[in-house]
C-alpha positions in Angstrom: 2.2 8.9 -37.5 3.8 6.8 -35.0 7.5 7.2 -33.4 9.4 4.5 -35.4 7.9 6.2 -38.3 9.0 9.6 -38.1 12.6 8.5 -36.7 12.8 6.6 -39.8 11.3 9.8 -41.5 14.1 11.8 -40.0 16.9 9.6 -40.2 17.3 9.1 -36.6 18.0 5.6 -35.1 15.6 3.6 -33.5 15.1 4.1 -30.0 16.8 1.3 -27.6 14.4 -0.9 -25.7 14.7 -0.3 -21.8 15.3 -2.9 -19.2 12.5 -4.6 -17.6 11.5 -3.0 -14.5 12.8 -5.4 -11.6 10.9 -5.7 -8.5 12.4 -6.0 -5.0 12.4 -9.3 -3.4 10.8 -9.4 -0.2 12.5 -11.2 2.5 9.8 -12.8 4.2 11.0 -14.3 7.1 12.9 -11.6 8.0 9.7 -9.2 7.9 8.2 -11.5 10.2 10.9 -11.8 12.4 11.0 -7.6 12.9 7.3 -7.9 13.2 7.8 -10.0 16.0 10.4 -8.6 17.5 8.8 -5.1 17.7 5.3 -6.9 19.1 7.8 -8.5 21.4 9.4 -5.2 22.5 6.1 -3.3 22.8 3.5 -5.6 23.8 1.1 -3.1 23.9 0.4 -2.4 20.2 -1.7 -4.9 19.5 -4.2 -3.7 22.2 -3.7 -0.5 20.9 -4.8 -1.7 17.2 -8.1 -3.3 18.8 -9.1 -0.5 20.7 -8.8 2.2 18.1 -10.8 -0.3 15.6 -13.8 -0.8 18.3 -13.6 3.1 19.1 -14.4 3.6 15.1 -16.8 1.0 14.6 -18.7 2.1 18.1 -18.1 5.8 16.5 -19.7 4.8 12.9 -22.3 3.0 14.4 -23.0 6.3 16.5 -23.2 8.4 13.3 -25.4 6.1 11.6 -28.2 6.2 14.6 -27.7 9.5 14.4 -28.1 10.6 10.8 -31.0 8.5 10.6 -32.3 10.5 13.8 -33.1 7.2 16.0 -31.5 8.1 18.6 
């Protein structure tokens, strides 16, 4: 039996529809402009990002010669 059934079963009053769920907006230019502000401020990062992302792949690469015993 669904709900709107057994309310009406039971004499209670339909249940009241809930507001739609409303989504932040994103301020988009703003964002960027923090983004490059903080890249501004700490030019470093980016260097940072690409070393850590060659580290891993030079790291997977690694494990896979080495699971498969080539090396």
């Amino acid at each position: 039996m669904g709900e709107a059934k057994r309310r009406k079963k039971l004499g209670i009053p339909p249940r009241e529809k809930s507001e739609e769920i409303k989504l932040p907006q994103l301020d988009k230019k703003a964002i960027q402009q923090k983004v490059r502000n903080t890249l501004y401020k700490y030019p470093i990062i980016p260097f940072l990002f690409y070393g850590a992302a060659i580290v891993i792949l030079v790291g997977g690469v690694f494990y896979v010669f080495k699971s498969f015993g080539t090396i």
